[in-house]
C-alpha positions in Angstrom: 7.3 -105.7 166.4 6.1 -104.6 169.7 9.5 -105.2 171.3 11.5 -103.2 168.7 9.0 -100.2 168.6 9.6 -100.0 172.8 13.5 -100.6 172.2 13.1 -97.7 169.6 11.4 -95.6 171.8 13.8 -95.9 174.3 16.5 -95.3 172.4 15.1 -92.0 171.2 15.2 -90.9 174.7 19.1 -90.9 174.4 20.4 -87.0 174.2 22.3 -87.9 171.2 19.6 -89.5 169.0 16.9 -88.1 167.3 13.9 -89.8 165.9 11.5 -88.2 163.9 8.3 -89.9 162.3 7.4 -88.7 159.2 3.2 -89.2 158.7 2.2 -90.7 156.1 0.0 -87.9 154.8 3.3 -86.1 154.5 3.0 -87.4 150.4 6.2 -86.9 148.3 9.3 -85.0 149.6 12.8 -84.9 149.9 14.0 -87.4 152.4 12.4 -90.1 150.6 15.2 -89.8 148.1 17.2 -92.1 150.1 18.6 -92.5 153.5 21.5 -90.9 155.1 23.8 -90.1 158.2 25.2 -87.1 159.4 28.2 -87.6 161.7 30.0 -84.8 163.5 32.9 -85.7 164.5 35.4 -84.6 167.8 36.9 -81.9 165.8 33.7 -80.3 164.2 34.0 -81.8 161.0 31.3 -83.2 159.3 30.8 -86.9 157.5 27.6 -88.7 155.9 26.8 -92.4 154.9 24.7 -92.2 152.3 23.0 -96.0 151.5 20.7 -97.1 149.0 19.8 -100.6 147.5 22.8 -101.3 145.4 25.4 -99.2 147.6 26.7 -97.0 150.0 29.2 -94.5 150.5 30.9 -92.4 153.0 30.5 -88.6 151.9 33.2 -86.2 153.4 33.1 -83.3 150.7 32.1 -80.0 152.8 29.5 -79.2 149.9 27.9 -82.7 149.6 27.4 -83.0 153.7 25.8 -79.4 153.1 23.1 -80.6 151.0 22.7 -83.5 153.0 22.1 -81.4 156.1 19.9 -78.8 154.0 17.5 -82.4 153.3 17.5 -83.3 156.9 15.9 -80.2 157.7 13.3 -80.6 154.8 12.6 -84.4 156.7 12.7 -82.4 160.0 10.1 -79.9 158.5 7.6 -82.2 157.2 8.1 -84.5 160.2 6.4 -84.8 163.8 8.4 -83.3 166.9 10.4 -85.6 168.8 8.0 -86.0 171.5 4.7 -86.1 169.3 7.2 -89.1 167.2 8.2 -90.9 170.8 4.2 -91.0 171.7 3.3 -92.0 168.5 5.8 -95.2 168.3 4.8 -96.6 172.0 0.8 -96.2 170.6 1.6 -97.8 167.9 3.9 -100.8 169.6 0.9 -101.2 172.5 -1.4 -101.6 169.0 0.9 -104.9 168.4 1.0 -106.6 171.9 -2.2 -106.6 171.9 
């Protein structure tokens, strides 16, 4: 577990990814409705991959990647920033080598 927390961490350093922790105390909202991608793509368009248990599917109607983006700011709201998220998965990942 240790080794994929560090592999995350560094990973979130990437300009082009974004982790954001979510604490637990957050209780019930939005994002854990399901999980979801937003892609932008060379030409400014916007895609999602929406996934749950039994299936997935690529979402490319301009309305349905709106509401998708509207709930990743409602998971961006309730979660940590970026940096307080990084700090709290390398704590976390020492707390399993040891």
């Amino acid at each position: 577990m240790a080794e994929q927390l560090d592999h995350l961490a560094e990973q979130s350093m990437r300009e082009h990814v974004q982790v954001h922790v979510v604490p637990v105390d957050a209780g019930m909202y939005l994002g854990l409705a399901g999980q979801f991608i937003i892609a932008e793509l060379p030409d400014g368009a916007r895609v999602a991959h929406a996934d749950n248990q039994l299936n997935a599917q690529i979402v490319d109607a301009p309305a349905d990647v709106a509401r998708l983006a509207r709930t990743w700011e409602i998971v961006r709201n309730e979660a940590l920033s970026r940096r307080q998220s990084i700090e709290l998965i390398k704590e976390v990942a020492k707390s399993w080598s040891r």
